[in-house]
KOLRO-515890 format. One record per residue (C-alpha): x, z, y; residue number from 1. Coordinates in steps of 0.05 Angstrom, whole numbers, always signed. Example, Ala and Ser with C-alpha at 12.3 -4.5 7.8 and 13.67 -1.06 7.14 Angstrom:
BEGIN
rec xx->+246 zz->+156 yy->-90 n->1 $
rec xx->+273 zz->+143 yy->-21 n->2 $
//
This chain:
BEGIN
rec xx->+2197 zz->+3367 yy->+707 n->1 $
rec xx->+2265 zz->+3366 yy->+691 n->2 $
rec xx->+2324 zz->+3344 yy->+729 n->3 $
rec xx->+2385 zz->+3306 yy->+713 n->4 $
rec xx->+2445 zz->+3318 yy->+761 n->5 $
rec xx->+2505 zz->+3267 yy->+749 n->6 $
rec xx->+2544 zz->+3275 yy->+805 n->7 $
rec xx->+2530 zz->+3322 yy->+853 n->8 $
rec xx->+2581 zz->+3363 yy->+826 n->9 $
rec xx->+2642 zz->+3319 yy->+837 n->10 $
rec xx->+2609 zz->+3324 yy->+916 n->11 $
rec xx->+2616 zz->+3400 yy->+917 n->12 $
rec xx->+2680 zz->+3398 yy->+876 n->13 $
rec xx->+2707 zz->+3349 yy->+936 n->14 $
rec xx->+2675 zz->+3379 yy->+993 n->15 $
rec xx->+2682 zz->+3455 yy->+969 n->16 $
rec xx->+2763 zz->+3434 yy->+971 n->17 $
rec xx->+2765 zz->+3396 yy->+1026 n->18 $
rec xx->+2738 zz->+3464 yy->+1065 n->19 $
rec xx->+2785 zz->+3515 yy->+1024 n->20 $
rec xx->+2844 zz->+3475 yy->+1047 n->21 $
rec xx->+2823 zz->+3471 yy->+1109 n->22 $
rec xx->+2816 zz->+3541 yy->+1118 n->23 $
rec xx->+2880 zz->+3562 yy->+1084 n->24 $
rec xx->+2917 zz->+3520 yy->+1135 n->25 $
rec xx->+2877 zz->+3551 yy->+1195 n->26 $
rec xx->+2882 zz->+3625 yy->+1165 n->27 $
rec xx->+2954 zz->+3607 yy->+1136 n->28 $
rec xx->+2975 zz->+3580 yy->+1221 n->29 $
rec xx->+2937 zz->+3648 yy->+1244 n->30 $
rec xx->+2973 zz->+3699 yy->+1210 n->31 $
rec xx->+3041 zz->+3665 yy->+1223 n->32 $
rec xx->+3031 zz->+3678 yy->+1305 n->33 $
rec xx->+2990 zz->+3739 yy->+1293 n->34 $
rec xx->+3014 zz->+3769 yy->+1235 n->35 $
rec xx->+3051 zz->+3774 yy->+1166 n->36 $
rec xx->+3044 zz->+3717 yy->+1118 n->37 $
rec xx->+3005 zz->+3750 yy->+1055 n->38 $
rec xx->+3015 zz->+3700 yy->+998 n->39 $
rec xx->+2972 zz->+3746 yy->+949 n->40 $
rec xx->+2915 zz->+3747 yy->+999 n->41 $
rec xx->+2915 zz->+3664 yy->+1012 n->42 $
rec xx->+2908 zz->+3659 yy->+943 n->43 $
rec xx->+2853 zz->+3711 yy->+931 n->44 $
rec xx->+2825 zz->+3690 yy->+996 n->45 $
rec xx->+2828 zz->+3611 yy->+978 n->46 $
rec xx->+2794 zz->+3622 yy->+911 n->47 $
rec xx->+2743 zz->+3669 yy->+934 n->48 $
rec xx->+2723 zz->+3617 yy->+994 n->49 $
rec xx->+2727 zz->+3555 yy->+937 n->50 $
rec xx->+2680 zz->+3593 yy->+895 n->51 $
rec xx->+2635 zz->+3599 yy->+951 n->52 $
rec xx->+2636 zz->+3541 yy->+978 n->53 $
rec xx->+2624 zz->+3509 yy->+916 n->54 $
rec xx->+2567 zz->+3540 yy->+896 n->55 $
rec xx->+2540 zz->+3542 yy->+969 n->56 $
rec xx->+2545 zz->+3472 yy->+968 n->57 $
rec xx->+2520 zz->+3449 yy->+892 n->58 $
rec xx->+2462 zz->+3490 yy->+906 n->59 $
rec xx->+2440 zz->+3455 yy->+972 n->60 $
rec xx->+2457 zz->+3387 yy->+948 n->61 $
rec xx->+2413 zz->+3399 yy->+889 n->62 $
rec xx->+2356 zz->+3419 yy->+923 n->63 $
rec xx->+2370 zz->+3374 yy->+991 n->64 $
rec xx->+2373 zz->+3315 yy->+943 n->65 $
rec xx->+2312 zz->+3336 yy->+899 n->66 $
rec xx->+2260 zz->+3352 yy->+948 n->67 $
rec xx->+2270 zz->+3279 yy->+972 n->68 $
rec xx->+2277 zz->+3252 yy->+914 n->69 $
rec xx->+2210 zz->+3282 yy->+889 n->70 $
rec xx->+2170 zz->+3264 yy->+950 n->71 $
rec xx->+2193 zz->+3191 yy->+928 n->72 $
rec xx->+2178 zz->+3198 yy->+855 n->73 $
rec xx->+2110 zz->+3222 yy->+880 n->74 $
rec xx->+2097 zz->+3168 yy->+928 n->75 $
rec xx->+2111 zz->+3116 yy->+887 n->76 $
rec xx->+2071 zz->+3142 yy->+824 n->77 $
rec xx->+2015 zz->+3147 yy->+864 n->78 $
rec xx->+2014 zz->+3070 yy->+855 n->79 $
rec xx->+2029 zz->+3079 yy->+779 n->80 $
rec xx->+2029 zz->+3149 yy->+743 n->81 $
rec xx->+2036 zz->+3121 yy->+682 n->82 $
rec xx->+2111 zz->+3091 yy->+701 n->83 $
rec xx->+2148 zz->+3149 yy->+721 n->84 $
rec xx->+2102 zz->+3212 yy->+718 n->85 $
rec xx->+2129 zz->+3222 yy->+644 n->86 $
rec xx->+2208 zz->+3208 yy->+673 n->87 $
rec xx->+2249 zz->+3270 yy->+691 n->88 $
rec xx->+2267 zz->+3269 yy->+763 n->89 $
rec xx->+2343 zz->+3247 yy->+773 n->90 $
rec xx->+2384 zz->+3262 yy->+843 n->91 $
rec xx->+2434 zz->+3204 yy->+813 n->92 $
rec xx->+2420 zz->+3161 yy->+873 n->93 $
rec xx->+2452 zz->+3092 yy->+836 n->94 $
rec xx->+2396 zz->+3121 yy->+779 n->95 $
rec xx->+2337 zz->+3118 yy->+827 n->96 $
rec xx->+2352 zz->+3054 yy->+863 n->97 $
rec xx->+2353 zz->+3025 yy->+799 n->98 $
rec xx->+2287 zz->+3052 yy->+774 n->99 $
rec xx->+2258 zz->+3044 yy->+848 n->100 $
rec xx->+2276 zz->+2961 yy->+842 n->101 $
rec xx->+2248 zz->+2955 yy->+776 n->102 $
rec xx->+2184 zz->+2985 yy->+798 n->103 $
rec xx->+2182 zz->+2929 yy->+844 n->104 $
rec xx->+2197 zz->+2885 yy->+809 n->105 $
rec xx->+2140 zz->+2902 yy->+768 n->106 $
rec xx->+2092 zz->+2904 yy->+804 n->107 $
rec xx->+2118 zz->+2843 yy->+843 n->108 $
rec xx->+2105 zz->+2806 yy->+774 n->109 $
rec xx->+2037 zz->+2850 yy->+768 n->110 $
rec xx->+2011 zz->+2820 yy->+832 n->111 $
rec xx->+2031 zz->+2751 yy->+830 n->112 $
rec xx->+1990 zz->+2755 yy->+753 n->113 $
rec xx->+1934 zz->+2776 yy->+788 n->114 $
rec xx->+1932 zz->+2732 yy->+840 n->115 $
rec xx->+1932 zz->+2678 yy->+779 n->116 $
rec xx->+1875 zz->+2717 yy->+751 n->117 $
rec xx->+1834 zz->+2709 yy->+819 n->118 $
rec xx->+1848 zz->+2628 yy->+823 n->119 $
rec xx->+1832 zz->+2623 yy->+749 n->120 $
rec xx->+1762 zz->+2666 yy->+769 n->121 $
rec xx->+1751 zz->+2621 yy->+822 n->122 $
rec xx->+1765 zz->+2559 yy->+795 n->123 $
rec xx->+1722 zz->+2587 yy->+735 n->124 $
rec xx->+1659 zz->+2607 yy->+774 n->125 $
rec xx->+1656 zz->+2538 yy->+814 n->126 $
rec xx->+1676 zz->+2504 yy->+741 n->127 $
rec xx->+1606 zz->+2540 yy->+710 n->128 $
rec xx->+1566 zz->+2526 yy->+778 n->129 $
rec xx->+1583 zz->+2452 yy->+770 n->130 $
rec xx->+1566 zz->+2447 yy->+697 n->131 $
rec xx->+1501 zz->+2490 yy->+702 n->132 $
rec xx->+1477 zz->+2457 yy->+767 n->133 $
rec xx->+1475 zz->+2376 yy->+744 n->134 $
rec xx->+1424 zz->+2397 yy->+688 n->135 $
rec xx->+1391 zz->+2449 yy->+728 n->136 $
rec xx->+1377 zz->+2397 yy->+784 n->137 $
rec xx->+1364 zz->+2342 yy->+739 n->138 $
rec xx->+1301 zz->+2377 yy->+710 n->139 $
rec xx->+1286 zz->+2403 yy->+778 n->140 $
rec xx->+1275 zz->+2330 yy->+811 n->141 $
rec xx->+1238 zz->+2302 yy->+755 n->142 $
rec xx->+1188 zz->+2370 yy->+745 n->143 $
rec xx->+1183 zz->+2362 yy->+822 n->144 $
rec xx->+1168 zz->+2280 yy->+818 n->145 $
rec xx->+1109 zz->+2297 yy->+765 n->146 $
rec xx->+1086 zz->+2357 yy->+808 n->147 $
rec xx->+1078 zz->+2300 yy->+859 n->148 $
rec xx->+1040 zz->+2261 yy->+831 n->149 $
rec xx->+1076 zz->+2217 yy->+777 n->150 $
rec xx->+1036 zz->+2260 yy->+720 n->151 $
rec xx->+984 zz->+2214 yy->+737 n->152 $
rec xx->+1024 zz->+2157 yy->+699 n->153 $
rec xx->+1019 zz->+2163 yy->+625 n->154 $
rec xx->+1090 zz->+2125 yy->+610 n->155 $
rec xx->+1117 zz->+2159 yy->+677 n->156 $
rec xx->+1102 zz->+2221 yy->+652 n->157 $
rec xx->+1128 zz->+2212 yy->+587 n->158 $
rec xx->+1188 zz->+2188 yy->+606 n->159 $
rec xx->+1204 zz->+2242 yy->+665 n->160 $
rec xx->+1193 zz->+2298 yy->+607 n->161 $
rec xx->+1240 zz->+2263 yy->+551 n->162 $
rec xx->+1283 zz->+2267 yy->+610 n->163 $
rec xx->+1272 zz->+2328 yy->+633 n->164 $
rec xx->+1279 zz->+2355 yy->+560 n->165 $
rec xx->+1349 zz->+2328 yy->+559 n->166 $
rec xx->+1365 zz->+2366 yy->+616 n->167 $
rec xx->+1338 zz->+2427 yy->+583 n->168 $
rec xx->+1377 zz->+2412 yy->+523 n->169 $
rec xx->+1442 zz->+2410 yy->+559 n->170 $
rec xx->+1430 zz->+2466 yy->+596 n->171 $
rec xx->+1420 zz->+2508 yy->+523 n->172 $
rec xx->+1485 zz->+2477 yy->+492 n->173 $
rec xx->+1519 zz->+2504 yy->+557 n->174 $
rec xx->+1495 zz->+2578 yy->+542 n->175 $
rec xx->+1507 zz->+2571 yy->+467 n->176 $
rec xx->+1572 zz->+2549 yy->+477 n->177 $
rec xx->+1586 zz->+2601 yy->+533 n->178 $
rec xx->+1561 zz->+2655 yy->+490 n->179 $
rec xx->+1600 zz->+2636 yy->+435 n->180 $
rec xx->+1668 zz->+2632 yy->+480 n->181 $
rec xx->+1653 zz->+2705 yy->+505 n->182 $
rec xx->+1642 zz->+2726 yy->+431 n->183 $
rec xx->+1711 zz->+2693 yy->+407 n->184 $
rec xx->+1744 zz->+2725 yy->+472 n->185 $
rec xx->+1728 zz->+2794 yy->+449 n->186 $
rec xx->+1743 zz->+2785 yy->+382 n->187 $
rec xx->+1684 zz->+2775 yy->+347 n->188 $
rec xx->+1702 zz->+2715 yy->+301 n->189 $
rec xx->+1669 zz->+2735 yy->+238 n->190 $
rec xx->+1706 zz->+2694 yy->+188 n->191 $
rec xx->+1688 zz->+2684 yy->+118 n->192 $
rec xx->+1746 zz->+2652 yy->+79 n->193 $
rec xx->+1732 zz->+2606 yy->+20 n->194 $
rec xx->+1767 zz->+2551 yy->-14 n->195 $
rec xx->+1744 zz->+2485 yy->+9 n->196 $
rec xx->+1764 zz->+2409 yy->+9 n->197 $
rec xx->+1793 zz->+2384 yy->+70 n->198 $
rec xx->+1783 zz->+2313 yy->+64 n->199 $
rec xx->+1703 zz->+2340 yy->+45 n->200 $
rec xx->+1689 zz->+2364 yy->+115 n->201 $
rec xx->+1731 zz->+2311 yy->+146 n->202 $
rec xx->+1677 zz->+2257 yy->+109 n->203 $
rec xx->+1625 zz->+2294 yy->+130 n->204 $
rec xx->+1631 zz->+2305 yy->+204 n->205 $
rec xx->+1652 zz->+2222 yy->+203 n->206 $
rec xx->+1581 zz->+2218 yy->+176 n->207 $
rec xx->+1555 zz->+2268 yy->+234 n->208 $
rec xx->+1592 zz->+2227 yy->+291 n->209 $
rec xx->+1585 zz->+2154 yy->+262 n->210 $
rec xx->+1529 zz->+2136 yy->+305 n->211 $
rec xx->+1560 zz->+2157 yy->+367 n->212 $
rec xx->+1631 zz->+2122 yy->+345 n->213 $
rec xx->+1594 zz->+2063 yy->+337 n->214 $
rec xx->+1554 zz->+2064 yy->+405 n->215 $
rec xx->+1626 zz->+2051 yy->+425 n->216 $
rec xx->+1664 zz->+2009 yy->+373 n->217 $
rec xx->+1707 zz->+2061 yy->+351 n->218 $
rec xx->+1719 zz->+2066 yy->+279 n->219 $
rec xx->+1737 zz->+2123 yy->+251 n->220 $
rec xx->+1782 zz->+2128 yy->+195 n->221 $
rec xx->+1834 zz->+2161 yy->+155 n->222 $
rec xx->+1901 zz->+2142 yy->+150 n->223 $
rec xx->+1908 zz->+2133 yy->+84 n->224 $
rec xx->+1860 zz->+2142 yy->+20 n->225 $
rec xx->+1858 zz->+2206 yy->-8 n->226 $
rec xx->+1844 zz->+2202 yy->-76 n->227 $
rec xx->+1853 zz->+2273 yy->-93 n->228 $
rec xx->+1823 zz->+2344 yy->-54 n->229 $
rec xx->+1873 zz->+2382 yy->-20 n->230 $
rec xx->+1844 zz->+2453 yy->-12 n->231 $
rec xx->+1852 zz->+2495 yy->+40 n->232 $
rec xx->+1829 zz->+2571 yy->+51 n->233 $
rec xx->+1796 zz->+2583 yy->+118 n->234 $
rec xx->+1726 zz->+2597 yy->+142 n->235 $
rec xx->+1685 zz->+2522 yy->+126 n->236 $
rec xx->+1632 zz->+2521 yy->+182 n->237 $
rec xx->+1689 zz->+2541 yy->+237 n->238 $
rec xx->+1741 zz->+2494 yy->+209 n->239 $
rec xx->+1679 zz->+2436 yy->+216 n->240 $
rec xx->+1666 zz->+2457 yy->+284 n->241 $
rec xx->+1737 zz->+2446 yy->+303 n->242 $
rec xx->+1736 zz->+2383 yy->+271 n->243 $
rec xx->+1678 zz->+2353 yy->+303 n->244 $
rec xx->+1696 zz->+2385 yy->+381 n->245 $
rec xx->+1763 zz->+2338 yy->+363 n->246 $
rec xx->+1735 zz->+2280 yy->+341 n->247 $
rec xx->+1674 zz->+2285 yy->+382 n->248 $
rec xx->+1729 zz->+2279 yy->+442 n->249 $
rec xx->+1769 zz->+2229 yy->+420 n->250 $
rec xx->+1701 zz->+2191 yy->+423 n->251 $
rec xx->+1686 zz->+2202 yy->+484 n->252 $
rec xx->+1749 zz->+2189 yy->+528 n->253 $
rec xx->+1765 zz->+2133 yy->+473 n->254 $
rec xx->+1767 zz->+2069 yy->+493 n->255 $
rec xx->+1719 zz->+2015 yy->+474 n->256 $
rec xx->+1734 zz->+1986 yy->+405 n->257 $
rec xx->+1781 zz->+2032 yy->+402 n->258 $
rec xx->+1796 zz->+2087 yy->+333 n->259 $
rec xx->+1806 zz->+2151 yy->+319 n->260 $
rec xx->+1857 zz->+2170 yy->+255 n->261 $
rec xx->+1850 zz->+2238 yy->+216 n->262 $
rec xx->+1909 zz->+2244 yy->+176 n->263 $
rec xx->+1937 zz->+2313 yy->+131 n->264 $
rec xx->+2001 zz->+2322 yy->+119 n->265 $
rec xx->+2038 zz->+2377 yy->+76 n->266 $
rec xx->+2078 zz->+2436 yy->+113 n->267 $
rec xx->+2124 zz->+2483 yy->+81 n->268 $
rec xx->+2107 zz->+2551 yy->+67 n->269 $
rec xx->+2037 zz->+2532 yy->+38 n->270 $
rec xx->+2012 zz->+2497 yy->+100 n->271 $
rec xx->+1985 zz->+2429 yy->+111 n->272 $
rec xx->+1971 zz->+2404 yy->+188 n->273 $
rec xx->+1915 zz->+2356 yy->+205 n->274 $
rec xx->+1919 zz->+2307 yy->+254 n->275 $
rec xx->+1863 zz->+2272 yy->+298 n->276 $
rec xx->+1895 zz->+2216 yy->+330 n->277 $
rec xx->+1863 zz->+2163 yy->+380 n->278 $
rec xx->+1885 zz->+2108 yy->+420 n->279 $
rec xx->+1840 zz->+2123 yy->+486 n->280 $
rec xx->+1862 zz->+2138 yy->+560 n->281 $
rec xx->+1910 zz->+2190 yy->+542 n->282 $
rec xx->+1928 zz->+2249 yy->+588 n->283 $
rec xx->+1980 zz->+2262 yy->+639 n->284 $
rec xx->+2027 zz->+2315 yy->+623 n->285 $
rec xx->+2020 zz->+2357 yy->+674 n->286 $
rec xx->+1939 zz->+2370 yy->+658 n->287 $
rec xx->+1966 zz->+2387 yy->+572 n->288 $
rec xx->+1978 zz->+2457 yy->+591 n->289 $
rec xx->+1910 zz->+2475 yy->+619 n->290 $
rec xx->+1873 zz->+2433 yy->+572 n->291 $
rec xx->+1847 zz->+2486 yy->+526 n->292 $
rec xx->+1817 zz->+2526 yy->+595 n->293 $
rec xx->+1751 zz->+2535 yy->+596 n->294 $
rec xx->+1713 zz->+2483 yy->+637 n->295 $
rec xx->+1779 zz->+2459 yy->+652 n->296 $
rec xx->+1768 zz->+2385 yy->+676 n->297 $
rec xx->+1824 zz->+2329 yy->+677 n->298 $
rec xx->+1783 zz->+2285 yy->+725 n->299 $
rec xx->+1781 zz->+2320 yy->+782 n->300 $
rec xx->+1726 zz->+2285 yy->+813 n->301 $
rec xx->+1676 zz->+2335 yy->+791 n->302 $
rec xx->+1630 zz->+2280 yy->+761 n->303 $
rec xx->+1629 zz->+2287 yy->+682 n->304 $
rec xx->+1610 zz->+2214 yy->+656 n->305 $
rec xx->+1612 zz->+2247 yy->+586 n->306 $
rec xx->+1565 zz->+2303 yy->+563 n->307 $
rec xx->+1586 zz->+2363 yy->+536 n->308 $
rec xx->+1599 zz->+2440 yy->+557 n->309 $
rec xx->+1667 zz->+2436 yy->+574 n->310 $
rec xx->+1687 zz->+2490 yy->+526 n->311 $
rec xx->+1701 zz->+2453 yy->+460 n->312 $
rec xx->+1775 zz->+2462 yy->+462 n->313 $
rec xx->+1775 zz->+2525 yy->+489 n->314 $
rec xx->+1733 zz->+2545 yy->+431 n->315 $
rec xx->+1778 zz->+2503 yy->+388 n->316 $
rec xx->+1837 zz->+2536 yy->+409 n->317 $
rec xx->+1802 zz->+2610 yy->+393 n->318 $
rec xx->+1780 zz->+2584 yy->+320 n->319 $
rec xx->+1845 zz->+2563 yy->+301 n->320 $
rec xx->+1883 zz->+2621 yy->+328 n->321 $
rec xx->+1844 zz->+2670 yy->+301 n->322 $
rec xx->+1860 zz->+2641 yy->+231 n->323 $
rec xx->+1935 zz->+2657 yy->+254 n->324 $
rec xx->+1945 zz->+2587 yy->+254 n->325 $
rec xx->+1979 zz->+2536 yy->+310 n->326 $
rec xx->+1941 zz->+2483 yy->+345 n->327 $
rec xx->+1978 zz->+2426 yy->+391 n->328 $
rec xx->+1971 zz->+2370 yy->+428 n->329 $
rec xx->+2013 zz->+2313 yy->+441 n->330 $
rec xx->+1983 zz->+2256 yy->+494 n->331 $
rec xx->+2016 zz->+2196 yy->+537 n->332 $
rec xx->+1977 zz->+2172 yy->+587 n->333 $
rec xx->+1940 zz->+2105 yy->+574 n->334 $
rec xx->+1961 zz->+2104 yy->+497 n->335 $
rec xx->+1921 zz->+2161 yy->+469 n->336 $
rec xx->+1924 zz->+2229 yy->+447 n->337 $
rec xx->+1932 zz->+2278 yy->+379 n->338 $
rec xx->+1908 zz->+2337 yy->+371 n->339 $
rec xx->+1933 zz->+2374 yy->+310 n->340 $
rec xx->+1929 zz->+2439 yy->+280 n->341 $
rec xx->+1949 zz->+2479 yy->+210 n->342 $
rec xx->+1912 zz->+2514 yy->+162 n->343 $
rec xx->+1931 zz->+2558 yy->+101 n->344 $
rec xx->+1938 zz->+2505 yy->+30 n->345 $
rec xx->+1913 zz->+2530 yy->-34 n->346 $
rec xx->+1903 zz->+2505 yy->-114 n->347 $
//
């Protein structure tokens, strides 16, 4: 390892004086009472004890200084090699105070991260309980109610299994979506870019959700006709899926008789930003940071009156960043929300 010495020198250069001068005065006092005064010899005698004292003095500094000094460098990268193994050791004390509080600093900031991390595993794992056991349970009581003795009953029967399938079937839109979250996590988006018509995919996932809009009273709608295609370059089928996790929400925490708006606007730099707009309940501002979390739930009750996995934006919020591209969200509570994001334009 090497070692940097800044100012142990200026020490001995002090200290080695301070003792010369010292002992010239004492030797100088001597001889006057007890002998001849020898100005040669003070001098020879002076520089001679300087030198020595210098060097005496440098060398035990340096090594005083550095043993402690390493025994701290090793302590602390016992807790991190990787942050000062590779630093030469310094004896500069103001050096290593200031590398010592930075360290702690560090991992001050590394610790309070992870004890994020924890709450966010936490609040994760009782999150994926929740939305795993209401399906779970629900085709639990009604296998158990036919087990019993309601398979007797033709229509009872019937109906308990188209229930029970339901259950089943959210239960397997859960894992998809799951699955697909952990696949987007680590990267494995797969895109295929192609040049496709916006306002195309916007029709046709209106056409997908009518039924459910309608179940409601919400109409959905664009904001204005647009007569001609505006192309974009993306991947199609992950651009749709964004689409309908968007509108799909703004149906569901719409309210009744309500709309949802998809509007596309033009950006500079070859960009155009599409909006999905809806006058529902709207979300307090201190839930719009979390909102793309998975399973993270505004209603805190733990009581989902809408179906779903609780990962579409979270899988929104993948999609669209791993085209490079900027999603937001802009919401006051009791007038609605928007949701927008960009996407690359092309001829």
């Amino acid at each position: 390892m090497a070692i940097n010495f800044k100012k142990s020198y200026r020490f001995a250069v002090k200290s080695a004086l301070f003792i010369t001068l010292f002992t010239i005065v004492l030797l100088t006092v001597l001889m006057y009472f007890f002998a001849e005064i020898d100005v040669t010899m003070i001098v020879v005698f002076a520089v001679a004890l300087y030198i020595f004292s210098f060097f005496v003095l440098q060398y035990r500094v340096e090594h005083f200084i550095y043993r402690r000094v390493k025994k701290i460098y090793d302590d602390v990268s016992l807790l991190d090699s990787s942050t000062l193994r590779n630093k030469p050791i310094t004896t500069d004390m103001a050096t290593l105070t200031r590398e010592v509080e930075k360290f702690a600093r560090d991992k001050k900031i590394e610790i309070e991260t992870l004890k994020v991390r924890e709450e966010y595993r936490r609040e994760f794992m009782g999150n994926v309980s929740h939305e795993l056991k209401t399906p779970l349970f629900t085709v639990q009581g009604y296998i158990l109610t036919l087990l019993d003795g309601a398979m007797n009953d033709k229509s009872l029967r019937k109906k308990y299994l188209q229930r029970a399938e339901k259950g089943v079937e959210r239960l397997v839109y859960i894992v998809q979506d799951l699955d697909m979250i952990s696949k987007l996590e680590l990267g494995d988006l797969n895109l295929t870019y192609t040049k496709f018509n916006i306002v195309e995919v916007i029709q046709s996932v209106f056409d997908l959700l009518e039924m459910k809009a309608d179940s409601k009273g919400i109409m959905l709608m664009f904001d204005m006709k647009y007569l001609k295609p505006i192309m974009v370059f993306a991947d199609k089928e992950k651009i749709q899926q964004v689409l309908t996790n968007l509108i799909d929400n703004s149906i569901k925490y719409g309210r009744e008789d309500g709309t949802t708006e998809v509007s596309i606007e033009d950006l500079v730099n070859n960009k155009v930003i599409v909006r999905v707009k809806d006058n529902g309940e709207g979300i307090e501002h201190k839930h719009i940071p979390r909102l793309f979390e998975r399973f993270y739930r505004v209603d805190k009750s733990g009581a989902r009156t809408e179906g779903g996995s609780g990962l579409g934006l979270a899988i929104v919020k993948h999609i669209i960043e791993g085209h490079d591209e900027k999603i937001y969200v802009e919401s006051k509570f009791g007038e609605g929300s928007e949701f927008s994001f960009t996407l690359e334009k092309t001829k």
